[in-house]
PDB file with one MODEL, atoms N, CA, C and O in Angstrom:
MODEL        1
ATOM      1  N   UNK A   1      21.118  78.441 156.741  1.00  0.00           N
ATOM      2  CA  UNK A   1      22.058  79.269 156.019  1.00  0.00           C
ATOM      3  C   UNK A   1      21.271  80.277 155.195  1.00  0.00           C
ATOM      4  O   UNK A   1      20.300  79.956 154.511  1.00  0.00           O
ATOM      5  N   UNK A   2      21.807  81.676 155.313  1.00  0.00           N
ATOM      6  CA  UNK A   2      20.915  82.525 154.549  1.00  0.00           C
ATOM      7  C   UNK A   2      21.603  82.794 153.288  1.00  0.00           C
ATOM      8  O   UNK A   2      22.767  82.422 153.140  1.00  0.00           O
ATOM      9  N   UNK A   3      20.820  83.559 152.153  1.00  0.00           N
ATOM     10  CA  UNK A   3      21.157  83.857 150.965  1.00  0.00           C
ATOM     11  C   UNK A   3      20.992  85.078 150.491  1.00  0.00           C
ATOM     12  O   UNK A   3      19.926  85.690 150.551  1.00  0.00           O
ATOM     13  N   UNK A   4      22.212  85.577 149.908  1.00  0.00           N
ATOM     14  CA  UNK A   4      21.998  86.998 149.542  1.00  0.00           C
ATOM     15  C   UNK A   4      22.812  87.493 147.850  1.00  0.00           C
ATOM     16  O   UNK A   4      23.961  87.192 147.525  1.00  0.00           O
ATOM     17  N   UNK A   5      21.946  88.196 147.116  1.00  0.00           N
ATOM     18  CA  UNK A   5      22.752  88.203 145.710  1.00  0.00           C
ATOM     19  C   UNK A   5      23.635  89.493 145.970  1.00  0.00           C
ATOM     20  O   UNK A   5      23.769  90.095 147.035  1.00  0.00           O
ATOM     21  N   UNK A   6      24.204  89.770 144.736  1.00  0.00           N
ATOM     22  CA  UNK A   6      25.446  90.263 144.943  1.00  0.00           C
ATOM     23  C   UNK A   6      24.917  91.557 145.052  1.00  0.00           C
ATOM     24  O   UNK A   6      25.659  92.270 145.728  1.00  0.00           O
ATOM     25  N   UNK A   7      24.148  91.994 144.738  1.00  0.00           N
ATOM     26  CA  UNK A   7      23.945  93.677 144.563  1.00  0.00           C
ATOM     27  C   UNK A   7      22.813  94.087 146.272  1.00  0.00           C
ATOM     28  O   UNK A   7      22.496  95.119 146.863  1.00  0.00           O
ATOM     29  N   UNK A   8      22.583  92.763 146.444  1.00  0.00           N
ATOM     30  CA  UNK A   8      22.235  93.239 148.156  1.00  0.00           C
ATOM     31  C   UNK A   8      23.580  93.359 149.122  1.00  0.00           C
ATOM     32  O   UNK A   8      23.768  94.110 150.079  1.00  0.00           O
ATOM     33  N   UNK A   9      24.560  92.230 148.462  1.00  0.00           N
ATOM     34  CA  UNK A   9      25.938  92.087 149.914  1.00  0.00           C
ATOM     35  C   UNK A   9      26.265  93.200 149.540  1.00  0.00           C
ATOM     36  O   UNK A   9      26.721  93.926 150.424  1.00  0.00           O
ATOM     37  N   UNK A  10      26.161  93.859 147.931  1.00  0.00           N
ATOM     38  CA  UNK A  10      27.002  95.115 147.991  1.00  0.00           C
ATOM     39  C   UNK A  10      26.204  96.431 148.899  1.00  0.00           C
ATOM     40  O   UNK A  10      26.742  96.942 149.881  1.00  0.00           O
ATOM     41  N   UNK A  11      25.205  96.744 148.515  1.00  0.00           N
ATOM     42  CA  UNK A  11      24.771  97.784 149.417  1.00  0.00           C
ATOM     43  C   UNK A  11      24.520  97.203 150.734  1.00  0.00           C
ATOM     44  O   UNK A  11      24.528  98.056 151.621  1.00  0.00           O
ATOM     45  N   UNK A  12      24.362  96.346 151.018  1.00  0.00           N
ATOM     46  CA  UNK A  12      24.066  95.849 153.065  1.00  0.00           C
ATOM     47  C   UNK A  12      25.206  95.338 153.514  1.00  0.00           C
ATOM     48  O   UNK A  12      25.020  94.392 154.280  1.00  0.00           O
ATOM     49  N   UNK A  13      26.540  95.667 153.284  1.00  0.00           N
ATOM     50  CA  UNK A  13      27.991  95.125 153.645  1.00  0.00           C
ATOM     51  C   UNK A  13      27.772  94.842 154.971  1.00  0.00           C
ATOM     52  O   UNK A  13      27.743  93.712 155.460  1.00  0.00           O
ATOM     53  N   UNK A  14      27.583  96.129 155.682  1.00  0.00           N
ATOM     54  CA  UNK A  14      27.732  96.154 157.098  1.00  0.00           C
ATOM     55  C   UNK A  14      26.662  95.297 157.757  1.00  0.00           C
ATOM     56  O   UNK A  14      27.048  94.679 158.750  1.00  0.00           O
ATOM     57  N   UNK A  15      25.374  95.139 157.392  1.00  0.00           N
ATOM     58  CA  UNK A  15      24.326  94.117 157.743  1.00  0.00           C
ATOM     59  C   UNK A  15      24.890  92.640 157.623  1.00  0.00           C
ATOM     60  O   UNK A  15      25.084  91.908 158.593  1.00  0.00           O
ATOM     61  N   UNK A  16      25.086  92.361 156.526  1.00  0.00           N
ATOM     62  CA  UNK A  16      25.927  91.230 156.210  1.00  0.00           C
ATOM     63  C   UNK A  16      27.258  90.574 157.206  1.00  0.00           C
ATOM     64  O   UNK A  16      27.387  89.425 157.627  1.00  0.00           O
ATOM     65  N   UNK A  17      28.115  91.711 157.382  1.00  0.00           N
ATOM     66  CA  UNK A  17      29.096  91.518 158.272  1.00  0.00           C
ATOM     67  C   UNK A  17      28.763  91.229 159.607  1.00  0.00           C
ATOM     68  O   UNK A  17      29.445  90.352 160.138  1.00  0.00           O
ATOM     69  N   UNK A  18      27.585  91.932 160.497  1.00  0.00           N
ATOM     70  CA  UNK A  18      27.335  91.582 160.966  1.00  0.00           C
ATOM     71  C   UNK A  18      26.543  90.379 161.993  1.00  0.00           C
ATOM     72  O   UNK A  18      26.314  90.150 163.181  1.00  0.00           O
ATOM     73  N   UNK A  19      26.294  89.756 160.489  1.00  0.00           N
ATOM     74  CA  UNK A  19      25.222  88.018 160.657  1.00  0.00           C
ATOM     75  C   UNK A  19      26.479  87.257 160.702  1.00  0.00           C
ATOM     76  O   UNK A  19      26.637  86.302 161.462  1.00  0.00           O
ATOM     77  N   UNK A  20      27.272  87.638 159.975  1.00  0.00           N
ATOM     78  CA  UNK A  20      28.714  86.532 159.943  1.00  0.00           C
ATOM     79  C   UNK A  20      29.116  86.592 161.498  1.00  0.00           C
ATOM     80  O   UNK A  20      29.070  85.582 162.201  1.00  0.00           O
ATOM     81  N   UNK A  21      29.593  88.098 162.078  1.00  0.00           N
ATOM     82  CA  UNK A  21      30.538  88.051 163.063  1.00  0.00           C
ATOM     83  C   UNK A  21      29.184  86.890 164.017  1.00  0.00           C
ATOM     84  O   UNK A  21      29.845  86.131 164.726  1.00  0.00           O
ATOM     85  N   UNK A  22      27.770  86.616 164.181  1.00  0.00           N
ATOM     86  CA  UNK A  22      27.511  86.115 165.199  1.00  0.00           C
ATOM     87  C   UNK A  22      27.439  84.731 164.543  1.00  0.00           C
ATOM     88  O   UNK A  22      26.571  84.015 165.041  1.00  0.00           O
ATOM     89  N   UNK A  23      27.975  84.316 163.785  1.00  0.00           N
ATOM     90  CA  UNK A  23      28.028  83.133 163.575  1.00  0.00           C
ATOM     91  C   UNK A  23      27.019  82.580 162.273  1.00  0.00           C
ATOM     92  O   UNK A  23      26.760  81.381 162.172  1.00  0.00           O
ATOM     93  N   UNK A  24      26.673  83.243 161.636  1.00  0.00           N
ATOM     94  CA  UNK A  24      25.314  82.958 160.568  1.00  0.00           C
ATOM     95  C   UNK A  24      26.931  82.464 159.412  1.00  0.00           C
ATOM     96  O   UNK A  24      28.118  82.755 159.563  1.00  0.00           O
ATOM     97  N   UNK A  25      26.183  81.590 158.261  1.00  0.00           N
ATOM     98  CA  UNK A  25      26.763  81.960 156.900  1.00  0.00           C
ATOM     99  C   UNK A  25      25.974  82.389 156.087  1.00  0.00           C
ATOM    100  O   UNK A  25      24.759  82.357 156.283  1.00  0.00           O
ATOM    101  N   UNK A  26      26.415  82.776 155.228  1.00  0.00           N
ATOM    102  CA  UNK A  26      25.487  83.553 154.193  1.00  0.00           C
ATOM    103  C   UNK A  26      25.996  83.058 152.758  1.00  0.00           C
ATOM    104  O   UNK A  26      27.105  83.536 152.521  1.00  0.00           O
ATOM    105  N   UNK A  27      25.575  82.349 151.867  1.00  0.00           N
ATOM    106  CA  UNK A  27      26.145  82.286 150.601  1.00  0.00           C
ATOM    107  C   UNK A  27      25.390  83.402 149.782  1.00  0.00           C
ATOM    108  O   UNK A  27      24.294  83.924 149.987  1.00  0.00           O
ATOM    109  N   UNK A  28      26.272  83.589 148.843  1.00  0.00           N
ATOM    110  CA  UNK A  28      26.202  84.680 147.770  1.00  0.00           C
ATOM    111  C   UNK A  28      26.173  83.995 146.623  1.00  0.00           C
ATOM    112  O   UNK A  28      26.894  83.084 146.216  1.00  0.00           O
ATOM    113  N   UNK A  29      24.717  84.855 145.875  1.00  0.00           N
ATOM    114  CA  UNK A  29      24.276  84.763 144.399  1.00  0.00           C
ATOM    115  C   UNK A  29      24.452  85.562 143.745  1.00  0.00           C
ATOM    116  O   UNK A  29      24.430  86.724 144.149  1.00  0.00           O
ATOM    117  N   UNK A  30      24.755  85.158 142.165  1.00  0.00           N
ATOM    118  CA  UNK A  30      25.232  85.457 140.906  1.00  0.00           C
ATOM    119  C   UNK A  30      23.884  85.617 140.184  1.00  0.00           C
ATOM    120  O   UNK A  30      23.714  84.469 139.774  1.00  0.00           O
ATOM    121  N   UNK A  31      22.936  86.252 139.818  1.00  0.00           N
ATOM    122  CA  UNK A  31      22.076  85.648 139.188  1.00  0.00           C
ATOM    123  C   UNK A  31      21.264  84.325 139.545  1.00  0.00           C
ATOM    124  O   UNK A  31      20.504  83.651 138.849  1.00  0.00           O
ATOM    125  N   UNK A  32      21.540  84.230 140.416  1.00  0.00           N
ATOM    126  CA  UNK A  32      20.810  83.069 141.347  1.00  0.00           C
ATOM    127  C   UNK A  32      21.291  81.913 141.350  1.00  0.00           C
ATOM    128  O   UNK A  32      20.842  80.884 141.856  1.00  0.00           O
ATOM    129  N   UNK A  33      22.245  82.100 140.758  1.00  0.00           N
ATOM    130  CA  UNK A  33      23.252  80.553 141.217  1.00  0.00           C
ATOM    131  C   UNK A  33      24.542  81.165 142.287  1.00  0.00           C
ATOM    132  O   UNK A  33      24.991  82.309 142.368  1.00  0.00           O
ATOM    133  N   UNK A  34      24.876  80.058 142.961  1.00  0.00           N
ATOM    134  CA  UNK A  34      25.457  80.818 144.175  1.00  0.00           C
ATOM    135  C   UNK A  34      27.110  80.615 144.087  1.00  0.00           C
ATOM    136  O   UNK A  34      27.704  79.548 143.933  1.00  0.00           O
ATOM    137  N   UNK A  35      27.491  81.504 144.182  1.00  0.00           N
ATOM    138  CA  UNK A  35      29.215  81.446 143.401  1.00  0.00           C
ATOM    139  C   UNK A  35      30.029  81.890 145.040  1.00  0.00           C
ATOM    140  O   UNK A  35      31.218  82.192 144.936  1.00  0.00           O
ATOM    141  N   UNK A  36      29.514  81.919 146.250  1.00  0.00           N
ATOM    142  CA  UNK A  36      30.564  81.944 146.882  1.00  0.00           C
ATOM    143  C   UNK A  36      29.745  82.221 148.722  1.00  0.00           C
ATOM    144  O   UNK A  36      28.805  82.940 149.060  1.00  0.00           O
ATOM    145  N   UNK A  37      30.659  81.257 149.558  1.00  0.00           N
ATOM    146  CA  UNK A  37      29.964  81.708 150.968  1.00  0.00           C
ATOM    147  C   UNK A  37      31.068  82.513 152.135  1.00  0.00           C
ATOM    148  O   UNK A  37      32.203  82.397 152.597  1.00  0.00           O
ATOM    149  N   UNK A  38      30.388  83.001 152.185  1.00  0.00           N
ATOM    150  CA  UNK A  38      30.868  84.394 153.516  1.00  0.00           C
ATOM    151  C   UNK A  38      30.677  83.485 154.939  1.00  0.00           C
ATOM    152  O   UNK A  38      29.627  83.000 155.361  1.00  0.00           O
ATOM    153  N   UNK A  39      31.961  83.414 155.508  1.00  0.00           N
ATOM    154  CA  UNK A  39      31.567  82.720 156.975  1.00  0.00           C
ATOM    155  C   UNK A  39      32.618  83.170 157.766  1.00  0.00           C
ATOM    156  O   UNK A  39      33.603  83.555 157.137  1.00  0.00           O
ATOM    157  N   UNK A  40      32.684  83.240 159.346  1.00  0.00           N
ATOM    158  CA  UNK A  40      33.576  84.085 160.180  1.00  0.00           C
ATOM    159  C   UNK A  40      34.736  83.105 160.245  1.00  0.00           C
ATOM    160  O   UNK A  40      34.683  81.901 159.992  1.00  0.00           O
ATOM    161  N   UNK A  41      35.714  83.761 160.597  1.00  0.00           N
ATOM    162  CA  UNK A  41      36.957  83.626 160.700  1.00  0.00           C
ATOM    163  C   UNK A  41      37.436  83.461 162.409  1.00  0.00           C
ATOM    164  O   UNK A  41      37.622  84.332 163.259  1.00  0.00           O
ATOM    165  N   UNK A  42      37.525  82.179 162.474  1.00  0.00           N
ATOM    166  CA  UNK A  42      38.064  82.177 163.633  1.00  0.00           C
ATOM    167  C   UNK A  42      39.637  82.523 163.774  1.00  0.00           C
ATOM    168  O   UNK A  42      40.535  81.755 163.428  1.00  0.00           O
ATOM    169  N   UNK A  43      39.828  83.846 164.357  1.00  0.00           N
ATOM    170  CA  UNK A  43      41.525  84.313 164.395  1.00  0.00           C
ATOM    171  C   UNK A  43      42.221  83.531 165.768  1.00  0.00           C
ATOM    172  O   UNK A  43      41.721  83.183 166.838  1.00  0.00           O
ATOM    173  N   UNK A  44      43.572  83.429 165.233  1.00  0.00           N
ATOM    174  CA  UNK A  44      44.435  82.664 165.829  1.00  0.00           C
ATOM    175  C   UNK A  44      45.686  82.675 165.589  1.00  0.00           C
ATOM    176  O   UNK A  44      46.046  83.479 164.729  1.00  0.00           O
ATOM    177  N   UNK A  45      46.790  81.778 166.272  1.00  0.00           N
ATOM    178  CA  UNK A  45      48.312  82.063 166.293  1.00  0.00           C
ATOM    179  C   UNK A  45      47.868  81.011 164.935  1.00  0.00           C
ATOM    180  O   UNK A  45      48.326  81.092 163.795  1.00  0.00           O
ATOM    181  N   UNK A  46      46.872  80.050 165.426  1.00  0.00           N
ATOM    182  CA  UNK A  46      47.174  78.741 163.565  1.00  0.00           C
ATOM    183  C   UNK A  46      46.987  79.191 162.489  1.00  0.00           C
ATOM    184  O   UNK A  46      47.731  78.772 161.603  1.00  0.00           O
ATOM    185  N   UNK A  47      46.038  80.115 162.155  1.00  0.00           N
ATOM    186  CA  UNK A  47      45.553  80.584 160.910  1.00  0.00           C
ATOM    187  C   UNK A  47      46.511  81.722 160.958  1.00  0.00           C
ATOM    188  O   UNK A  47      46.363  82.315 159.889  1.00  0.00           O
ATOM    189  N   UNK A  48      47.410  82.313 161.662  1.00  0.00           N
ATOM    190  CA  UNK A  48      48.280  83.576 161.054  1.00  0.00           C
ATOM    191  C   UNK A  48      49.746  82.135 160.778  1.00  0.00           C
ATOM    192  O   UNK A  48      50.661  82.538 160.060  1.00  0.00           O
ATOM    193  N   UNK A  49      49.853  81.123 161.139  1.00  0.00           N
ATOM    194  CA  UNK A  49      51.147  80.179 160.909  1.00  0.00           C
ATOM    195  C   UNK A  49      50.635  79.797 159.615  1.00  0.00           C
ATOM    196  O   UNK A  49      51.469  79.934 158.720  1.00  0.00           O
ATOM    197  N   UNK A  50      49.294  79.276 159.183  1.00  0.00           N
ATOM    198  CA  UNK A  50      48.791  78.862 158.164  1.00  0.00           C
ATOM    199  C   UNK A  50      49.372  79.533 156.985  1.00  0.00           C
ATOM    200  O   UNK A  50      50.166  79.087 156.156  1.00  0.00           O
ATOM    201  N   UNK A  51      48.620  81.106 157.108  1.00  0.00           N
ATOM    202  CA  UNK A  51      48.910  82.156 156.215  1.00  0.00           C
ATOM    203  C   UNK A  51      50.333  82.281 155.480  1.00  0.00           C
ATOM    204  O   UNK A  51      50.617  82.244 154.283  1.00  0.00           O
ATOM    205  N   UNK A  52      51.311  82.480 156.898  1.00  0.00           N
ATOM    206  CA  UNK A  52      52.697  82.081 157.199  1.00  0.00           C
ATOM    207  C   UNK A  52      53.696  81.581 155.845  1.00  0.00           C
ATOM    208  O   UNK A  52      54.492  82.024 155.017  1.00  0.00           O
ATOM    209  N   UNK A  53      52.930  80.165 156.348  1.00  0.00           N
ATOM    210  CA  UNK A  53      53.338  79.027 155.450  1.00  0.00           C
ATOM    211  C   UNK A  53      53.134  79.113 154.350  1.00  0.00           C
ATOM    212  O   UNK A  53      54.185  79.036 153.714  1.00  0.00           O
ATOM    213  N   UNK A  54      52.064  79.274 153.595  1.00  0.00           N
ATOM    214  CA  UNK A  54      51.388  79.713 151.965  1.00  0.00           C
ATOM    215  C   UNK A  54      52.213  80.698 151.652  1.00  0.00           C
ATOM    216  O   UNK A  54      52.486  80.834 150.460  1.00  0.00           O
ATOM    217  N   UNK A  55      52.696  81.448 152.459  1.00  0.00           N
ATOM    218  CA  UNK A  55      53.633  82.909 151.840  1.00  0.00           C
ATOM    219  C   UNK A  55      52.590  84.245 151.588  1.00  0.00           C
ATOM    220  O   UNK A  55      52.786  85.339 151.060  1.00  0.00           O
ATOM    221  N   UNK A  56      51.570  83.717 152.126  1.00  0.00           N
ATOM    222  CA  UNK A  56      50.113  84.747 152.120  1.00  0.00           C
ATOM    223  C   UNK A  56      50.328  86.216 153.095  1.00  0.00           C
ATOM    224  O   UNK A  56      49.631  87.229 153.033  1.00  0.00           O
ATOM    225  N   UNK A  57      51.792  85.907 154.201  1.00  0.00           N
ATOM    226  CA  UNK A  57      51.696  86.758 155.216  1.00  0.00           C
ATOM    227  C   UNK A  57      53.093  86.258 155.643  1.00  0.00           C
ATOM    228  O   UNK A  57      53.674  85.176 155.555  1.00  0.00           O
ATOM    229  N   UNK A  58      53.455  87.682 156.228  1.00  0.00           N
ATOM    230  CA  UNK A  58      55.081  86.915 157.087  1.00  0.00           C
ATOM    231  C   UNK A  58      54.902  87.329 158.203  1.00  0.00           C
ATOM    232  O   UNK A  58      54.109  88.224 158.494  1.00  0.00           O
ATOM    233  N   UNK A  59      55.745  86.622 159.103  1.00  0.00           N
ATOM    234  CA  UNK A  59      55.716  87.125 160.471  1.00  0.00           C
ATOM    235  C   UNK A  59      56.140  88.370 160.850  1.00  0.00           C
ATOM    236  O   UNK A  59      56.854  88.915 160.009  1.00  0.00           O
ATOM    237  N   UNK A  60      55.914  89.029 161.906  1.00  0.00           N
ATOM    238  CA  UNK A  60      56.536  90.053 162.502  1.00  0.00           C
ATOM    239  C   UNK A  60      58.084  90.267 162.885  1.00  0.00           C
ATOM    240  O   UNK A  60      58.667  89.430 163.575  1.00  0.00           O
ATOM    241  N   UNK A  61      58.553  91.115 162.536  1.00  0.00           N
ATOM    242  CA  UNK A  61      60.309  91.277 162.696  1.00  0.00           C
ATOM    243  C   UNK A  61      60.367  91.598 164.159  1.00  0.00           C
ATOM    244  O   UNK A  61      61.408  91.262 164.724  1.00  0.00           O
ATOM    245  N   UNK A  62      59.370  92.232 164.934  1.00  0.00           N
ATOM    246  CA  UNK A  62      59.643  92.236 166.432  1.00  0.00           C
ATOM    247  C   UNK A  62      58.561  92.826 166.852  1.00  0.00           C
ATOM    248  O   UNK A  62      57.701  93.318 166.121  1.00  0.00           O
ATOM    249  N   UNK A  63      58.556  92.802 168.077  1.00  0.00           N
ATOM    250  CA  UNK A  63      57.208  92.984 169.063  1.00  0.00           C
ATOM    251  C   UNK A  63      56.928  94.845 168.999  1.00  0.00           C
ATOM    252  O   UNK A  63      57.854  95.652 169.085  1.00  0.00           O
ATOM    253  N   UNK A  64      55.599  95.195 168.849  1.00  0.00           N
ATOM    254  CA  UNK A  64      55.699  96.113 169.089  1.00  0.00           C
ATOM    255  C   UNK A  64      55.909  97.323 170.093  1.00  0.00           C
ATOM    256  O   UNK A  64      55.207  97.259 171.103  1.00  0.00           O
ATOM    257  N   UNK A  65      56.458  98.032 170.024  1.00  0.00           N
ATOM    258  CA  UNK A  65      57.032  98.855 171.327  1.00  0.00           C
ATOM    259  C   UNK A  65      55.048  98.789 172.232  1.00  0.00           C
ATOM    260  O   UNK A  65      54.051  98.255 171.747  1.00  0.00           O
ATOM    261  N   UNK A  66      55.153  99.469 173.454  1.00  0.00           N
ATOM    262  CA  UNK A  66      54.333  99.594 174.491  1.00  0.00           C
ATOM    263  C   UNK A  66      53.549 100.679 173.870  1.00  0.00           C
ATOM    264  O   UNK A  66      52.407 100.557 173.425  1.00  0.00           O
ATOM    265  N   UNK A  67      54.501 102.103 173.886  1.00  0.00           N
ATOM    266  CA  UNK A  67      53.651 102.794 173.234  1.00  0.00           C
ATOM    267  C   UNK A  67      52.938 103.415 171.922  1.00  0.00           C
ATOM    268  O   UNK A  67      52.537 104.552 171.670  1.00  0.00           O
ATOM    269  N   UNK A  68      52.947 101.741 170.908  1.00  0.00           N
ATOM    270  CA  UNK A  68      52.715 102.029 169.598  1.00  0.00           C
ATOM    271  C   UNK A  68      51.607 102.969 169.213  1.00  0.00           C
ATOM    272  O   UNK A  68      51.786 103.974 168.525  1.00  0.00           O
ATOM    273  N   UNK A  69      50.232 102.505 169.791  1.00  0.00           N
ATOM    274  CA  UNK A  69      49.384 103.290 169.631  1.00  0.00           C
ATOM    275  C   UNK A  69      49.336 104.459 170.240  1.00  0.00           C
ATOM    276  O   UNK A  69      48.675 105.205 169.517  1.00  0.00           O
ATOM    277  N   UNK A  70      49.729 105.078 171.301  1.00  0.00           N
ATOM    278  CA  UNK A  70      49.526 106.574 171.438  1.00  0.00           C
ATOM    279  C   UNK A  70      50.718 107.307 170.885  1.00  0.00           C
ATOM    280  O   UNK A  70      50.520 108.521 170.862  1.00  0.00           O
ATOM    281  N   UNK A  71      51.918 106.931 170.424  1.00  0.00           N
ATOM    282  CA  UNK A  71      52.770 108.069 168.960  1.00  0.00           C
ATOM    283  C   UNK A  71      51.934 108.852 168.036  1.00  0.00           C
ATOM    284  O   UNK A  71      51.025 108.483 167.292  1.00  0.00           O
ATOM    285  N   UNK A  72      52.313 109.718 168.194  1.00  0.00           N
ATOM    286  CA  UNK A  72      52.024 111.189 167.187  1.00  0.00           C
ATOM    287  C   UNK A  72      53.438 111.202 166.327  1.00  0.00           C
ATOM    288  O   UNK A  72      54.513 110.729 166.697  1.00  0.00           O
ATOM    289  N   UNK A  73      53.176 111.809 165.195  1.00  0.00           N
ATOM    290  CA  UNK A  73      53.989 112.088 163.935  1.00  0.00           C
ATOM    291  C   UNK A  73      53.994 113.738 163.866  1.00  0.00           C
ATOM    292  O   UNK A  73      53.220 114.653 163.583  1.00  0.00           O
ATOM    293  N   UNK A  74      55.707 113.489 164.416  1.00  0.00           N
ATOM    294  CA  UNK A  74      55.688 114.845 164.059  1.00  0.00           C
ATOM    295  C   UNK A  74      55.042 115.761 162.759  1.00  0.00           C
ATOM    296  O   UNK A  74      55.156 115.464 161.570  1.00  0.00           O
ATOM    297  N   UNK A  75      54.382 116.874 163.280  1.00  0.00           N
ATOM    298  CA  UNK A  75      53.799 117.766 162.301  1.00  0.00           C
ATOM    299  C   UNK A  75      54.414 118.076 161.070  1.00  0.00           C
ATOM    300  O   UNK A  75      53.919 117.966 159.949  1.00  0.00           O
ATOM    301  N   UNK A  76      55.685 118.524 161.423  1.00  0.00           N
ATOM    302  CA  UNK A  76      56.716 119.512 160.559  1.00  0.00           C
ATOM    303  C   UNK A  76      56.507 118.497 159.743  1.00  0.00           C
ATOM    304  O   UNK A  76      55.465 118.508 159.087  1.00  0.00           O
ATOM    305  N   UNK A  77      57.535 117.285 159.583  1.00  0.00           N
ATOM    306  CA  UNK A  77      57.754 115.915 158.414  1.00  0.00           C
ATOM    307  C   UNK A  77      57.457 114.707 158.742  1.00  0.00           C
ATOM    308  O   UNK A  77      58.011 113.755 159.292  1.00  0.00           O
ATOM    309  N   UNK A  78      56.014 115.065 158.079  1.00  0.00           N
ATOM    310  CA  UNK A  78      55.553 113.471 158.457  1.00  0.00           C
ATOM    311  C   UNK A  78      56.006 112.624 157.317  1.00  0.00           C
ATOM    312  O   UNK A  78      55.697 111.437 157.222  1.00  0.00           O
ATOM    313  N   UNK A  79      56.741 113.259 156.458  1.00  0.00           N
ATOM    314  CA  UNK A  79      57.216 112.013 155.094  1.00  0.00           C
ATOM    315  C   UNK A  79      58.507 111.548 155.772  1.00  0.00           C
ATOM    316  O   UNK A  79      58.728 110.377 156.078  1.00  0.00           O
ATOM    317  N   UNK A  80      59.325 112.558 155.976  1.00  0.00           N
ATOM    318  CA  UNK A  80      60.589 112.010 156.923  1.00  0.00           C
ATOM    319  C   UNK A  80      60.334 111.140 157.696  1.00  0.00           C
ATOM    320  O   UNK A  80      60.980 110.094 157.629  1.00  0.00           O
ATOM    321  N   UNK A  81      59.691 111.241 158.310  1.00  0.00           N
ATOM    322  CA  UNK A  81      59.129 110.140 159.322  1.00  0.00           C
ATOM    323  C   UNK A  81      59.042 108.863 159.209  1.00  0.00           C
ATOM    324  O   UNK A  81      59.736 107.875 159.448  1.00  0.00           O
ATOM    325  N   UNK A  82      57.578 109.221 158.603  1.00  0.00           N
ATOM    326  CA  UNK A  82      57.399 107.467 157.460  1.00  0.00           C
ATOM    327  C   UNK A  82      58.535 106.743 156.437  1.00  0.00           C
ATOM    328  O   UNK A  82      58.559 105.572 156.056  1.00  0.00           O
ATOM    329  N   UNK A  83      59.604 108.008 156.079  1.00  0.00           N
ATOM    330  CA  UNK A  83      61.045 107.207 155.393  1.00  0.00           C
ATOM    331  C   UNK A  83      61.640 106.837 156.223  1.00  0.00           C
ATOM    332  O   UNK A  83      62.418 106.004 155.757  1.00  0.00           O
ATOM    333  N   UNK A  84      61.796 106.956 157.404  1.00  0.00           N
ATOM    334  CA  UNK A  84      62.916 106.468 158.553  1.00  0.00           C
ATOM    335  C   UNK A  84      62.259 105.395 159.433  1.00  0.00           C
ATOM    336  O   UNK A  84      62.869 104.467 159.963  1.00  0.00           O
ATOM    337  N   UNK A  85      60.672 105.681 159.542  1.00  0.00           N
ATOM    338  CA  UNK A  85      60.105 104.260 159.969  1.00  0.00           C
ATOM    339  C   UNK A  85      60.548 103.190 158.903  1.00  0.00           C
ATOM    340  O   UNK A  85      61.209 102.236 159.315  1.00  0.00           O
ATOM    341  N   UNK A  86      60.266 103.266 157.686  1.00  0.00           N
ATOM    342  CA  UNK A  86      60.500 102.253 156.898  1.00  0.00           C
ATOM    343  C   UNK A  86      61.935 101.757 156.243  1.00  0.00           C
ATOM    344  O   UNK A  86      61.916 100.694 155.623  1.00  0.00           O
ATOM    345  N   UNK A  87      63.409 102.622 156.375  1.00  0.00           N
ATOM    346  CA  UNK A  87      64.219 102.084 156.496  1.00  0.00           C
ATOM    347  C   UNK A  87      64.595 100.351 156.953  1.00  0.00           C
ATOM    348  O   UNK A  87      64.696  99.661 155.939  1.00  0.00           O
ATOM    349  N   UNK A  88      64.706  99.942 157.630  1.00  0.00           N
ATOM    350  CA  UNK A  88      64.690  98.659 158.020  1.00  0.00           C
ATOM    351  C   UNK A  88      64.140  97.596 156.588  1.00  0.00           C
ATOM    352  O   UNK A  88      64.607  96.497 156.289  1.00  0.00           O
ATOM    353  N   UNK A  89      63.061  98.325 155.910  1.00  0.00           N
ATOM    354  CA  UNK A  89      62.555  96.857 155.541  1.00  0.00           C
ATOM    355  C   UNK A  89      62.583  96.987 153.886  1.00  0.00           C
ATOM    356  O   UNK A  89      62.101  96.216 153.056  1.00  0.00           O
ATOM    357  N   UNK A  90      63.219  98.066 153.714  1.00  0.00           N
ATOM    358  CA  UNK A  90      63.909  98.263 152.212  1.00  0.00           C
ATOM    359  C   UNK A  90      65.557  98.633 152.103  1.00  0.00           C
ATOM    360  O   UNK A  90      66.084  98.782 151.001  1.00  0.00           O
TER     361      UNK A  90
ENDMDL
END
């Protein structure tokens, strides 16, 4: 397990992130006592039910359309837009 203080995780985020995603942990120091460990996240349907449950996260109201990611927002009103996307959930 490697060790890193706080003012290295802060400037080497992305170094850091990257020892996690292959599986490393890394605990983090305070002044050299170690106040917290960084380790990857295995994602899943359990850990988003987990979340769920705690009230940390809610589920999805419905599947997303096919072509979510390639929509463009209209130019003219993109606030209109974003008010009528969000209707539904206010």
């Amino acid at each position: 397990m490697k060790t890193a203080p706080v003012t290295d995780l802060k400037n080497r985020l992305s170094h850091y992130l990257r020892l996690v995603a292959r599986g490393e942990n890394i605990t983090i120091t305070d002044r050299g006592l170690p106040v917290a460990r960084l380790s990857r996240v295995e994602a899943g349907a359990a850990d988003n039910s987990a979340l769920v449950a705690a009230g940390l996260a809610r589920p999805p109201l419905a599947a997303l359309p096919p072509d979510f990611l390639k929509r463009s927002l209209p130019a003219e009103d993109v606030r209109g837009a974003l008010l009528e996307d969000r209707e539904d959930r206010f």
